[in-house]
C-alpha positions as MATLAB code, in Angstrom:
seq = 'XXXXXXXXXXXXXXXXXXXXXXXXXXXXXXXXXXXXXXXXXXXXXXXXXXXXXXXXXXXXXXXXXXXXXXXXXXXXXXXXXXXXXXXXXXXXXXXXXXXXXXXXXXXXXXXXXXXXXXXXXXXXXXXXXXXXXXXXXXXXXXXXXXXXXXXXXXXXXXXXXXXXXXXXXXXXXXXXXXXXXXXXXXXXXXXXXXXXXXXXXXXXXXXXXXXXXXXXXXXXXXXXXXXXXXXXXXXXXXXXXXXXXXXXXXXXXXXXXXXXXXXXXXXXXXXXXXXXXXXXXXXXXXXXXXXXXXXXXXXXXXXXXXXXXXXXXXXXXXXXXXXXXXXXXXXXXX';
ca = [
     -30.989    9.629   27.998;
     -33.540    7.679   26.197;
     -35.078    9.708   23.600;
     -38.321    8.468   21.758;
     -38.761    9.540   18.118;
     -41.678   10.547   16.403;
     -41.608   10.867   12.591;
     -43.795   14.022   10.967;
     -43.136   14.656    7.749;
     -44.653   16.353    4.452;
     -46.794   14.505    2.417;
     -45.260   14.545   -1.044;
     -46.316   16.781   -3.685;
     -48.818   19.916   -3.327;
     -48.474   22.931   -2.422;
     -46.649   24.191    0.668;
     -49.417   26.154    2.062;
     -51.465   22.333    2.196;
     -48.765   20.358    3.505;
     -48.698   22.435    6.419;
     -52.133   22.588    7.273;
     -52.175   18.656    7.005;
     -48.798   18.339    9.300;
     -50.124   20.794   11.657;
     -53.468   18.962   11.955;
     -51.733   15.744   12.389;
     -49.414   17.494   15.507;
     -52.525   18.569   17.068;
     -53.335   14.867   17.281;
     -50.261   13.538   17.606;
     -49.400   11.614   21.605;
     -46.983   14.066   22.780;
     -46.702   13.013   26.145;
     -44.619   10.460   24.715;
     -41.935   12.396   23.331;
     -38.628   13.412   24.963;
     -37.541   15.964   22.875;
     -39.086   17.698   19.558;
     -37.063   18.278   16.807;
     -38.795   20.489   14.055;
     -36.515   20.755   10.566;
     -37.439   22.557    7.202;
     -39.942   24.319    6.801;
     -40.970   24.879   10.604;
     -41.659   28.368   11.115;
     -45.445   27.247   11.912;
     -45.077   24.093   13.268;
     -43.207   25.270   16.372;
     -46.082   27.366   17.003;
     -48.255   25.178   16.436;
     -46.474   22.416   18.991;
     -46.208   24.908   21.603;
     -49.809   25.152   21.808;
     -49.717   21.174   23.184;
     -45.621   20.719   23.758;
     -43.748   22.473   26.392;
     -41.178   19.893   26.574;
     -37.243   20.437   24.813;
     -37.895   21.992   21.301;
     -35.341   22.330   18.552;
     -35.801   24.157   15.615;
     -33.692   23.786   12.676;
     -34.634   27.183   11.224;
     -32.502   26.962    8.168;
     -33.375   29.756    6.147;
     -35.704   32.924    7.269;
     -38.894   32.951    5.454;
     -38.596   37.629    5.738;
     -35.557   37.299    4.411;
     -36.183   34.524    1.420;
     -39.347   36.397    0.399;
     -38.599   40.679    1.284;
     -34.935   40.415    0.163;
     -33.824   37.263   -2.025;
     -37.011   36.605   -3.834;
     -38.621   40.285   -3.446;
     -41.888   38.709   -3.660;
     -43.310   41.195   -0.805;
     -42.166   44.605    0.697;
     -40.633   44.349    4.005;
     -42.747   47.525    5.394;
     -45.420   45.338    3.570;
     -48.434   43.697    5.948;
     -47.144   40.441    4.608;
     -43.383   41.291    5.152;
     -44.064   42.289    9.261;
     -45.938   38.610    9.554;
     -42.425   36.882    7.456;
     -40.704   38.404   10.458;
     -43.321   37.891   13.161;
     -43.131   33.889   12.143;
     -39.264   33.397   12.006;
     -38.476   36.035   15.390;
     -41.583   34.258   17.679;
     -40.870   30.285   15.945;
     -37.154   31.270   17.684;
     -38.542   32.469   20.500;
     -40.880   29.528   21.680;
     -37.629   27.245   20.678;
     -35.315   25.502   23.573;
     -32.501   25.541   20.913;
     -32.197   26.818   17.064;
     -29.941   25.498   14.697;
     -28.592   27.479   11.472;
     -26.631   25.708    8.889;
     -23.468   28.323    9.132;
     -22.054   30.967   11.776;
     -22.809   33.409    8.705;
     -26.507   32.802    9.226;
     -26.255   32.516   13.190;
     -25.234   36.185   13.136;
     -27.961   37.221   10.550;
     -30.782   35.654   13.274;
     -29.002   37.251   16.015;
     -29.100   40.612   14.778;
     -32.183   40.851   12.661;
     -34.517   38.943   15.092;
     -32.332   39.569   18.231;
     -32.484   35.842   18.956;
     -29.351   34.998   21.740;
     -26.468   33.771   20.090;
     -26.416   31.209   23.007;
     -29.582   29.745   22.177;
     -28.578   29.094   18.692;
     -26.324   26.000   16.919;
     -24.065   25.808   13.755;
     -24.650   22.562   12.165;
     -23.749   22.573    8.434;
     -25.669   20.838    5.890;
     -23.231   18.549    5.199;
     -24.013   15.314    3.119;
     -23.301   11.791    3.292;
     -20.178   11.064    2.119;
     -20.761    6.950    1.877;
     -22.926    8.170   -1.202;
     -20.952   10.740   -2.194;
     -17.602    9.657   -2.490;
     -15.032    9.334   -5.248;
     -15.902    7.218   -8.517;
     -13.105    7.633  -11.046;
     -14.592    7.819  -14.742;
     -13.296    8.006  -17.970;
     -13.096   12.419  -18.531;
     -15.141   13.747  -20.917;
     -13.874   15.532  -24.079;
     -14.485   18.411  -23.887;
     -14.191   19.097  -19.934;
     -17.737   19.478  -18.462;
     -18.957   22.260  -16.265;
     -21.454   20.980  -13.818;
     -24.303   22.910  -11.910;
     -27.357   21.575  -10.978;
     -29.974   23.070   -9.024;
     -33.865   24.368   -8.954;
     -32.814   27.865  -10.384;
     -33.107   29.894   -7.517;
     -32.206   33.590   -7.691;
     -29.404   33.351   -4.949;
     -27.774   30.136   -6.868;
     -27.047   33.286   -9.978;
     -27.104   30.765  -13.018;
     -27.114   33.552  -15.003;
     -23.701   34.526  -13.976;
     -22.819   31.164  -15.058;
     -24.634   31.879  -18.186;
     -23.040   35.069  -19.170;
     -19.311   32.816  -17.945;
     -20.082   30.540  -20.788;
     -20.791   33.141  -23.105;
     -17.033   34.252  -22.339;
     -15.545   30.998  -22.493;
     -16.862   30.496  -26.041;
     -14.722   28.736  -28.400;
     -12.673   27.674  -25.557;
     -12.270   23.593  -25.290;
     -15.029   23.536  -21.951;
     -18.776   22.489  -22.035;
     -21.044   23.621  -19.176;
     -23.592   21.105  -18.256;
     -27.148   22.842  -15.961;
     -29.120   20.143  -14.856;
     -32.496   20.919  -13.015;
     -35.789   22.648  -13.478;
     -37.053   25.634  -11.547;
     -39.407   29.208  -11.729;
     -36.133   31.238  -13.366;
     -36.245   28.489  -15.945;
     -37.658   30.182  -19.077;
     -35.613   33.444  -18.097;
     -32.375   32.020  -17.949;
     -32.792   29.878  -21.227;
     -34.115   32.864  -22.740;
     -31.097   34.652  -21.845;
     -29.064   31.912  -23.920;
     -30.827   31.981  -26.641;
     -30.374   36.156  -26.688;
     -26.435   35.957  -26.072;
     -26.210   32.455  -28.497;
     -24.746   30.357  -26.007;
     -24.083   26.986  -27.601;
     -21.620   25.688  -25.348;
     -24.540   25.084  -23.061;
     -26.289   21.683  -22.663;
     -29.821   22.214  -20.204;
     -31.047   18.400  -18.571;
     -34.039   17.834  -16.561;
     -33.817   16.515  -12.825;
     -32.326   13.087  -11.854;
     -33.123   11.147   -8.994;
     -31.671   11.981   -5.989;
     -29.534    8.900   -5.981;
     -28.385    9.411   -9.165;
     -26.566   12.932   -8.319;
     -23.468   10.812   -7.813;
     -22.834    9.530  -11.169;
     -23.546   12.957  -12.613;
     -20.956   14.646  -10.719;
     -18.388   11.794  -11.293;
     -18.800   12.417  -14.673;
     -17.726   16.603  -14.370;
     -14.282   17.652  -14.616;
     -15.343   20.849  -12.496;
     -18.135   21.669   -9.906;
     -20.273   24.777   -9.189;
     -20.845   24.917   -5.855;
     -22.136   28.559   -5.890;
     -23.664   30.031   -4.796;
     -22.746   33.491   -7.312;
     -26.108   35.545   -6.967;
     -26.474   38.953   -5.752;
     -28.164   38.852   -2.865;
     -27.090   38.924    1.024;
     -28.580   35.536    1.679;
     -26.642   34.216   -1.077;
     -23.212   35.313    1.149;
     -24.808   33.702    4.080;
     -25.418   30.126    3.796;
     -23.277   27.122    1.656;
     -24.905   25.199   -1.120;
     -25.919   21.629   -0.319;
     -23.983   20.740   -3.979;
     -20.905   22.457   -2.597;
     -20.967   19.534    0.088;
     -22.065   16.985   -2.164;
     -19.260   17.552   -5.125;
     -16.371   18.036   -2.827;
     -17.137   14.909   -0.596;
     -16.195   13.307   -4.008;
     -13.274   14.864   -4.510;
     -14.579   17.149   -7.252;
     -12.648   20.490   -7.931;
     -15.207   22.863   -6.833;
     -15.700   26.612   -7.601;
     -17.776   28.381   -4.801;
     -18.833   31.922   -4.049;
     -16.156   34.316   -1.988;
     -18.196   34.773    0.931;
     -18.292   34.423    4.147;
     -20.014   31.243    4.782;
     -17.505   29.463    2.449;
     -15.127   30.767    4.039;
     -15.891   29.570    7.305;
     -15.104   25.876    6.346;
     -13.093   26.105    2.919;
      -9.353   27.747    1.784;
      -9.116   29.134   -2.137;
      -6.622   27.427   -3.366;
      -6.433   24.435   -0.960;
      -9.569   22.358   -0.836;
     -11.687   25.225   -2.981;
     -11.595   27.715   -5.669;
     -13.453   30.941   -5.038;
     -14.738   33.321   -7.038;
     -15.766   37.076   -6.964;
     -19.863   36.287   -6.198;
     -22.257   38.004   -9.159;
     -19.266   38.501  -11.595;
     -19.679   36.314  -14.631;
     -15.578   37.208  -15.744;
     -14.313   36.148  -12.286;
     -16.320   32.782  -12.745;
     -14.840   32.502  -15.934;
     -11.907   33.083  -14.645;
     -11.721   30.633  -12.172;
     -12.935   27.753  -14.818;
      -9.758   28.804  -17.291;
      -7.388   28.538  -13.942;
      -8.753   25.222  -12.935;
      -8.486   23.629  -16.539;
      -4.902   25.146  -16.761;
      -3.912   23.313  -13.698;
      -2.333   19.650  -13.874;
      -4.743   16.893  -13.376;
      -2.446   15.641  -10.321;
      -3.519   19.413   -8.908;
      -6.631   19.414   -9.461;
      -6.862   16.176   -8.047;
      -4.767   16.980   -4.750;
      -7.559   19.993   -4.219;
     -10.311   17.658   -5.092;
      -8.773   14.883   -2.257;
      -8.214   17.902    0.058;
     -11.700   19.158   -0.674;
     -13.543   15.614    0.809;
     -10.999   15.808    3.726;
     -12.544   18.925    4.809;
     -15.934   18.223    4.405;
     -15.652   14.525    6.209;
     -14.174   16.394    8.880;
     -16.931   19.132    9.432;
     -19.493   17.663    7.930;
     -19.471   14.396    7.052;
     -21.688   11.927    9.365;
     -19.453   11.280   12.455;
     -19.631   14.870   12.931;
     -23.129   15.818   12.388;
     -24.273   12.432   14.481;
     -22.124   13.721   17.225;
     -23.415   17.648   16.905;
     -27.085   16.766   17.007;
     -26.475   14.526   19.782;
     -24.975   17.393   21.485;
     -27.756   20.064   20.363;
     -30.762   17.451   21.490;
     -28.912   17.751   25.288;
     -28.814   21.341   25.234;
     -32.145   21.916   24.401;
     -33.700   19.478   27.158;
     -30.535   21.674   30.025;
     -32.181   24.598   28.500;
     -35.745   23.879   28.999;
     -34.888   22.560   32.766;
     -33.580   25.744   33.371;
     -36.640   28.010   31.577;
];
């Protein structure tokens, strides 16, 4: 089936709450009778409702997170009884609704949308985040002395860098440097909790370029994947870095949940760790550094076999491929 593509996208910078308004106008605008199918990605809670108003041809949304659950639960930023919390899960249960097809990034998540927002499970689509291994693949560099510790990230709540904090503060005067790379709104708190505990085995960078990722994590001896915060989403979905750092064949500590453990194995292509326990994190860096580099490297290689497999191009290619030919079967048959 021919499919013709349209590209909307944010314009870069600004605030959220503006780049929607000036997608949204631009969809109300936008030649639709020309499309074949609609896909609608991150953030697209209001732009499916705002298509349906003009589209009633195949719609997919990638949902990807739930904006009730990132804002009443993870972030707490509103009550969920709250006026504000009711229209968080008006938006993400009617956005499903009005969608042909919606795609979560793990089966952990699919059952989350399921039961909170009693969306079908046979209207909705696993397709993990994956990444693209042709960038991230293996780059052997000289180790660094001491061993670095690398997490990078915007300092989310769910990602729990101050688990990985308080693990440093544990491993002190052992031979391992942890390297946090990023910027984010739980910036000043978590360097404020360093400075209260005297962690110096610490290093804080700013952001790199997105296509400069590689070289930093070719440079670690170990990977946080995470996530380790406290919060149900953080047990639900996989981190984009976890992806990233084991498609290069980086030992990788991740979270014990349930969305990890949908793809990975402790022990074979991951280590896992007891989530929102800084001593189990610690833990799991003194058992990795203990092991043999030929070890480490054998669950490093086995790590990028897994993720090539269920998540590397070839098999996302061939999954939204699939997903776009559901969605136009099931609006046929609405």
């Amino acid at each position: 089936m021919p499919l013709g593509t349209v590209y909307a996208t944010y314009p870069h910078g600004g605030r959220l709450s503006l780049n929607l308004a000036q997608l949204m106008g631009r969809l109300l605008v936008a030649p639709m009778r020309r499309w074949d199918v609609c896909f609608i990605g991150f953030y697209g809670q209001p732009l499916v409702l705002a298509t349906r108003l003009r589209w009633h041809g195949p719609l997919v949304f990638d949902a990807f997170l739930s904006t009730y659950d990132t804002y009443c639960f993870d972030r707490k930023v509103f009550a969920p009884d709250s006026p504000m919390g009711r229209i968080a899960f008006w938006l993400d249960k009617r956005s499903c609704e009005l969608a042909d097809i919606v795609v979560l990034d793990t089966w952990a998540h699919l059952r989350y949308f399921r039961d909170t927002f009693a969306i079908p499970a046979d209207k909705m689509r696993v397709l993990y985040a994956g990444c693209d291994e042709t960038l991230f693949c293996p780059r052997h560099l000289p180790a660094e002395d001491p061993p670095i510790v690398l997490f990078y990230g915007t300092f989310l709540p769910l990602h729990g860098i101050e688990v990985i904090v308080r693990a440093a503060h544990i491993l002190r005067g052992e031979n391992v440097r942890f390297r946090i790379v990023g910027h984010g709104r739980n910036e000043q708190a978590i360097r404020s909790l360093t400075t209260r505990f005297s962690v110096e085995n610490i290093e804080f960078l700013p952001p790199v370029a997105f296509g400069e990722l590689p070289e930093l994590i070719a440079h670690s001896t170990i990977c946080l994947g995470g996530h380790f915060g406290a919060s149900e989403k953080a047990g639900r979905v996989i981190g984009a870095k976890t992806f990233q750092c084991m498609a290069m064949s980086k030992p990788t500590i991740v979270g014990d949940n349930s969305a990890n453990r949908e793809l990975f194995t402790h022990g074979r292509d991951a280590w896992m760790v007891k989530m929102n326990d800084p001593d189990a994190l610690a833990e799991g860096v003194r058992s990795l550094l203990s092991l043999s580099d030929s070890d480490r490297a054998a669950l490093g290689t086995a790590a990028r076999e897994t993720v090539v497999r269920a998540a590397g191009n070839a098999a996302r290619r061939a999954m939204i491929a699939q997903i776009v030919q559901d969605a136009v079967h099931a609006n046929a048959a609405r």
